[in-house]
C-alpha positions as semicolon CSV with decimal commas, in nm:
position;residue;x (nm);y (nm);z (nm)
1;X;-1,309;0,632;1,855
2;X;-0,947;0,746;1,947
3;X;-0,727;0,652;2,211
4;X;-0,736;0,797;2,536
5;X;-0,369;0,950;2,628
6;X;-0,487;0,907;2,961
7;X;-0,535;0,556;2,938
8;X;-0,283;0,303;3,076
9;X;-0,378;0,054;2,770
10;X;-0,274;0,345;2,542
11;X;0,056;0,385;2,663
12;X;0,060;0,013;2,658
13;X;-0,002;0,014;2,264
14;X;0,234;0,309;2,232
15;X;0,542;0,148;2,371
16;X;0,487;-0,156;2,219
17;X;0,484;0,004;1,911
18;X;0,810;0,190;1,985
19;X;0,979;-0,121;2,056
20;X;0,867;-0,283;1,736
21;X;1,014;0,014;1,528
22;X;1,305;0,084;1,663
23;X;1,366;-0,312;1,635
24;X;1,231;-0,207;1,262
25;X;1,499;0,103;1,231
26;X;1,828;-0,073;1,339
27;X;1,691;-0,339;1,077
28;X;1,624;-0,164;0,824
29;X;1,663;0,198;0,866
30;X;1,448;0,504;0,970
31;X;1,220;0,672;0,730
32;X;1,478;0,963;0,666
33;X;1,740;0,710;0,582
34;X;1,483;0,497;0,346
35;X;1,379;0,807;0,135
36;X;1,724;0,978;0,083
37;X;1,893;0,671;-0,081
38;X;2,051;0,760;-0,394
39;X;1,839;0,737;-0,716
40;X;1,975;0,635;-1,001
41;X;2,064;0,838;-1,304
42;X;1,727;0,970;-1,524
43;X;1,482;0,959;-1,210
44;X;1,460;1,270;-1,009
45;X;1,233;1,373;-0,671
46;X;1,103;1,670;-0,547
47;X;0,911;1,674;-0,204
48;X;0,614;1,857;-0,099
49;X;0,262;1,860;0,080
50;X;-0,089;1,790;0,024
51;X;-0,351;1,976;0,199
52;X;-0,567;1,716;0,418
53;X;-0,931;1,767;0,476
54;X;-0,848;1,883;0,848
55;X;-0,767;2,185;0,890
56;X;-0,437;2,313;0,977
57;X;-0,199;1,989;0,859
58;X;-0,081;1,846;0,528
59;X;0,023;1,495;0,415
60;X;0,381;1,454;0,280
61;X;0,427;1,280;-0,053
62;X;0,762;1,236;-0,275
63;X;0,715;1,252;-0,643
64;X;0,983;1,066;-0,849
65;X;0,975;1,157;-1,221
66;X;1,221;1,102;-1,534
67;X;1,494;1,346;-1,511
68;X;1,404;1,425;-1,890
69;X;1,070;1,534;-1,785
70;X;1,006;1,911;-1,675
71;X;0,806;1,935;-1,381
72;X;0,509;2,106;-1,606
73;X;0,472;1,811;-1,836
74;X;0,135;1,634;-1,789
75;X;0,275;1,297;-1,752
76;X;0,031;0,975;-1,613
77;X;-0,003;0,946;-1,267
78;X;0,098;0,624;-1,012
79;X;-0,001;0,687;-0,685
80;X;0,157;0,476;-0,400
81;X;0,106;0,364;-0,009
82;X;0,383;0,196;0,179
83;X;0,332;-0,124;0,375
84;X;0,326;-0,074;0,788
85;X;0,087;-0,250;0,919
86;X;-0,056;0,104;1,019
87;X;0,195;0,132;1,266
88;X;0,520;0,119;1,111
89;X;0,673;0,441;0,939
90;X;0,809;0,271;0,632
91;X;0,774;0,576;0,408
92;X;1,036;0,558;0,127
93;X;1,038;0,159;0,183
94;X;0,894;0,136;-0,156
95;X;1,237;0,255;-0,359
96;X;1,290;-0,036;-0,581
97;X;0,917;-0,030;-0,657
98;X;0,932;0,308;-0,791
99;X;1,241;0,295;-0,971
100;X;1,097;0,001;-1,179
101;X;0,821;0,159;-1,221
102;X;0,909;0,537;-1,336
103;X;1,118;0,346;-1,590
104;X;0,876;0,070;-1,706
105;X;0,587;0,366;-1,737
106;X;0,789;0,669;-1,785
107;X;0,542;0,878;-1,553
108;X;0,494;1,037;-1,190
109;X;0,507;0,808;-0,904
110;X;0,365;0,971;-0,644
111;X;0,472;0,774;-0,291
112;X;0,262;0,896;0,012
113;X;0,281;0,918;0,386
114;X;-0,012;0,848;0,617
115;X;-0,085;0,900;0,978
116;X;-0,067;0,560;1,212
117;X;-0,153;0,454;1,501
118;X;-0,180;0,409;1,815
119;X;-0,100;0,783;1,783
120;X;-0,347;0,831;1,522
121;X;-0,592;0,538;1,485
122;X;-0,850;0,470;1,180
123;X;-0,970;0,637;0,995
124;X;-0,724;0,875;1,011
125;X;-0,430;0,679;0,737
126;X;-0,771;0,619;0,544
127;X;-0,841;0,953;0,500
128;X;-0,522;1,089;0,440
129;X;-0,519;0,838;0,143
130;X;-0,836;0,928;-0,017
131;X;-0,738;1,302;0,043
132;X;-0,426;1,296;-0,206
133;X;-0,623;1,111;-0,421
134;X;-0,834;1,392;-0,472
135;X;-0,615;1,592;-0,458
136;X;-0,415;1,470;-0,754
137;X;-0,775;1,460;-0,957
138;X;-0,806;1,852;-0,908
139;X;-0,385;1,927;-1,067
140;X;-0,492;1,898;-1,468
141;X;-0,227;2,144;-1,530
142;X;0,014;1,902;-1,381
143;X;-0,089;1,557;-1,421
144;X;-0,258;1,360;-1,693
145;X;-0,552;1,321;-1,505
146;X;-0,728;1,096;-1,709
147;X;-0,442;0,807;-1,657
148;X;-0,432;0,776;-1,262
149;X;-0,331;0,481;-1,114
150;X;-0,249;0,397;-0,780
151;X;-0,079;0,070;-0,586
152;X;0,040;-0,016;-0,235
153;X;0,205;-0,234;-0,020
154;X;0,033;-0,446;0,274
155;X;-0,121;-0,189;0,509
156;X;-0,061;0,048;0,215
157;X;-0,247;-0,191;-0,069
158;X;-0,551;-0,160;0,191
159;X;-0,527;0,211;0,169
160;X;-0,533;0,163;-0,246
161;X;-0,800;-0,033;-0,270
162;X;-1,005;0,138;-0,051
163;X;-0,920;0,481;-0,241
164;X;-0,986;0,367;-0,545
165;X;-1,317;0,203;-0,473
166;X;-1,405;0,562;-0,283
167;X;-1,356;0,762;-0,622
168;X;-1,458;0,488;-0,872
169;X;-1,319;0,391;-1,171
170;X;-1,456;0,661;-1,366
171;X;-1,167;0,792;-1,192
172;X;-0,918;0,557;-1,104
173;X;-0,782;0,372;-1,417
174;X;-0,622;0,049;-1,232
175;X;-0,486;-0,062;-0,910
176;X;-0,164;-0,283;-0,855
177;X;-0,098;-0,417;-0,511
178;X;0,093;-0,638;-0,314
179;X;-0,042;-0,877;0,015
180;X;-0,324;-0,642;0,113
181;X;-0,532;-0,715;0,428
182;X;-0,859;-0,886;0,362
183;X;-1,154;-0,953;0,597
184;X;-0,807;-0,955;0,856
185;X;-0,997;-0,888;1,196
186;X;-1,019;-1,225;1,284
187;X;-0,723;-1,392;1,472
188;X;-0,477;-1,548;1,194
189;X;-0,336;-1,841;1,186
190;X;-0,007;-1,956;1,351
191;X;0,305;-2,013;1,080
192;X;0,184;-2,261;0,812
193;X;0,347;-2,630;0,833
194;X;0,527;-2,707;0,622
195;X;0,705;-2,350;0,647
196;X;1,038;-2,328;0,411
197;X;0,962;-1,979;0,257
198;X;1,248;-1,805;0,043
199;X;1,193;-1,449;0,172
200;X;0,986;-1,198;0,386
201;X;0,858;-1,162;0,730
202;X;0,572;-1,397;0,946
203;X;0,300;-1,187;1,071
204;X;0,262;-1,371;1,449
205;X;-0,076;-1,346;1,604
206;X;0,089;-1,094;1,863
207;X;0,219;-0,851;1,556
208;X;-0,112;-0,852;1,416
209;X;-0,290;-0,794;1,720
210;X;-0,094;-0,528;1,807
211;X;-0,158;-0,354;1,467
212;X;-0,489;-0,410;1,498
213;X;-0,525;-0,233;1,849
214;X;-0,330;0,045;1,738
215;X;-0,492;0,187;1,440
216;X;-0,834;0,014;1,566
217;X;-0,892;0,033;1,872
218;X;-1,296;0,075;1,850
219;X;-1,371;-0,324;1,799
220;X;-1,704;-0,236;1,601
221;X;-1,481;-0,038;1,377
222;X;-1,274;-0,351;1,240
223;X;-1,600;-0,538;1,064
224;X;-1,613;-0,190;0,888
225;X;-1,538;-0,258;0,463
226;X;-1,341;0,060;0,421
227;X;-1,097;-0,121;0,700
228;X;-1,140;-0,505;0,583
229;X;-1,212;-0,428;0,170
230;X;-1,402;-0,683;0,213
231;X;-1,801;-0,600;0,206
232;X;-1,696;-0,281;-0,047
233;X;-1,912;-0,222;-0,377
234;X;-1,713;-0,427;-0,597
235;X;-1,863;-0,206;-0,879
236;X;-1,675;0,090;-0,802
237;X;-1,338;-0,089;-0,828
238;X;-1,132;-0,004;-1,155
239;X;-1,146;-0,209;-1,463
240;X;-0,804;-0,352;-1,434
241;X;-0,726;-0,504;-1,109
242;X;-0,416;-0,670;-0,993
243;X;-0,331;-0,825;-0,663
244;X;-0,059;-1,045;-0,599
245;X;0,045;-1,216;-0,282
246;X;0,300;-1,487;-0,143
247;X;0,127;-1,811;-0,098
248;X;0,301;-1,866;0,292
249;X;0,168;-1,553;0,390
250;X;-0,143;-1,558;0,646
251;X;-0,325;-1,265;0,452
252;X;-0,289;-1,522;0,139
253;X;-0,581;-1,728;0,160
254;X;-0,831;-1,447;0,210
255;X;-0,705;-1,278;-0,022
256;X;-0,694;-1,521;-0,296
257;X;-1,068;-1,614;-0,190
258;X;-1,196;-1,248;-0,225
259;X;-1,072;-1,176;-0,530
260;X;-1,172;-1,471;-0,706
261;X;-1,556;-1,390;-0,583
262;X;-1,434;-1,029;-0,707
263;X;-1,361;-1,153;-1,057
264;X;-1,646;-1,346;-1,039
265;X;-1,880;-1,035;-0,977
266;X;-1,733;-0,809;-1,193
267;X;-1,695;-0,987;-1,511
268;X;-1,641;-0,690;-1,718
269;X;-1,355;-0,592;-1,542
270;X;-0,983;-0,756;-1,562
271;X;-0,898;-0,903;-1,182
272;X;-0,584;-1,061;-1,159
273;X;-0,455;-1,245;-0,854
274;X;-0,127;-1,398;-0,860
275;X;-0,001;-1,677;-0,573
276;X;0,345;-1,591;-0,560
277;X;0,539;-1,936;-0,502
278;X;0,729;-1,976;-0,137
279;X;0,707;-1,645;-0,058
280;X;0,638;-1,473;0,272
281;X;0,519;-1,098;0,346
282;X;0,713;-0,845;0,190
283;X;0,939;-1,051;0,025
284;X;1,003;-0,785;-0,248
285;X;1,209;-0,565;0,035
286;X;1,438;-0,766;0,104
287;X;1,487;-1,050;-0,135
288;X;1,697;-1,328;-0,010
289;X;1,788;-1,555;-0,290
290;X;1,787;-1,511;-0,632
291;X;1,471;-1,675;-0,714
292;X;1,329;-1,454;-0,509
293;X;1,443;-1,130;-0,674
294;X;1,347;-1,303;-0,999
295;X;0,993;-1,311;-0,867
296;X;0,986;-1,004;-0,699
297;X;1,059;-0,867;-1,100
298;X;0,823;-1,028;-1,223
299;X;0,564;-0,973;-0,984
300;X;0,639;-0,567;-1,048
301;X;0,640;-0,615;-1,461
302;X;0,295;-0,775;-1,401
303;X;0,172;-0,484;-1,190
304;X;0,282;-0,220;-1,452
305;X;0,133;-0,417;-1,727
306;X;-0,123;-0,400;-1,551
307;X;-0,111;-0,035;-1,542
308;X;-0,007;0,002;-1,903
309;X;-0,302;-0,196;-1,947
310;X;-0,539;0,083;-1,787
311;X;-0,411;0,365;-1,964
312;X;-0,424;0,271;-2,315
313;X;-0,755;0,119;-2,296
């Protein structure tokens, strides 16, 4: 069920969410600054859109490749969702990411937008995600499609697993992510005690509920497993599964629970789930210490192993 423009608690959501990214923006940057950074030498982009299942509009996705690569060559395929909290526009958040990984994998990273709410609530971010996975399973002539990979980011992890579970690991050859909501429609805790984290942001109970009333603002809709993971057919997840997470961050614990009965399940297939020691959410973005930019590395070098993993099996 979508918002109602003509409803006061819609305008509500909608200016709350302004606030919050425009407190976001002068923070960080706006989406325009975040994907025109400069690249470094032997990575190129080109920009262009993918037709969405409703008619009439297309979903914008960068693809970064090595320079030494022509745009024909079939190379393997990483497909990629920003965090936002399904809110945020943090497309092109995901640079350093990307970087690491076109060099650690020498393939196409493919790093997608998605629609958000409150302006466009679930499943509308879900289906955009699911639709350029498809879409990328149709272009043999110019992907290796049988080496497609995708990962994500918070809000954009979510999106990954959920795509890759829809399409199956016939399909899908591995999934790396990063903090993804699990089973999250319950209220979360307040800030863990003791609290000395090295990086990233605290989700508040207000943030989250705010997220959660944006993109889902049908309550029935939030116990749903395509929103929560939770509750999906663990069967159709890929055979090499990583998932890493800070251990101060309130999505940790459910996380770290889930996957473990994951692993459990699906003993045939490679689960990983990394606690990632005194680190909050997002703590890759904006690495605050050293130790933290050390983990952040090797956090990503796990994730593409895990990749590397996928394709040569």
């Amino acid at each position: 069920m979508a918002h109602s423009i003509f409803s006061p608690w819609y305008w509500f959501l909608k200016f709350s969410a302004t606030v919050l990214r425009t407190i976001v923006f002068v923070k960080r940057g706006t989406q325009h600054h975040l994907r025109n950074r400069a690249l470094p030498d032997g990575i190129v982009r080109e920009t262009f859109q993918v037709p969405s299942r409703d008619k009439g509009r297309s979903i914008g996705v960068d693809l970064y490749r090595p320079a030494g690569a022509s745009a024909s060559d079939k190379l393997p395929v990483v497909v990629n969702w920003h965090g936002s909290g399904y809110v945020i526009p943090s497309w092109g958040e995901d640079r350093e990411f990307i970087i690491q990984a076109v060099k650690a994998l020498g393939c196409n990273v493919l790093d997608c937008d998605y629609r958000k709410g409150p302006e466009y609530p679930f499943p509308s971010g879900h289906d955009d995600a699911e639709d350029v996975v498809a879409w990328v399973l149709t272009q043999s002539q110019r992907f290796d499609v049988d080496k497609v990979a995708l990962s994500g980011f918070s809000a954009g992890a979510g999106l990954a697993l959920n795509a890759g579970n829809v399409h199956g690991p016939g399909k899908i050859r591995a999934i790396s992510c990063l903090y993804p909501p699990v089973d999250v429609a319950p209220a979360p805790p307040e800030r863990p005690t003791p609290y000395e984290p090295r990086s990233g942001v605290h989700l508040t109970p207000r943030v989250v509920a705010l997220f959660n009333n944006s993109y889902m603002p049908d309550l029935s809709t939030r116990s749903l497993p395509k929103f929560r993971i939770r509750g999906l057919d663990t069967s159709r997840f890929p055979n090499h599964l990583f998932v890493a997470c800070g251990d101060l961050d309130i999505l940790h614990l459910t996380a770290k629970n889930y996957f473990a009965e994951v692993a459990e399940a699906e003993k045939n297939k490679k689960v990983t789930f990394v606690s990632v020691h005194r680190e909050e959410h997002g703590w890759d973005k904006a690495p605050l210490v050293p130790e933290s930019v050390e983990s952040r590395d090797d956090t990503y070098r796990q994730m593409f192993d895990n990749i590397k993993a996928s394709f040569s099996s």
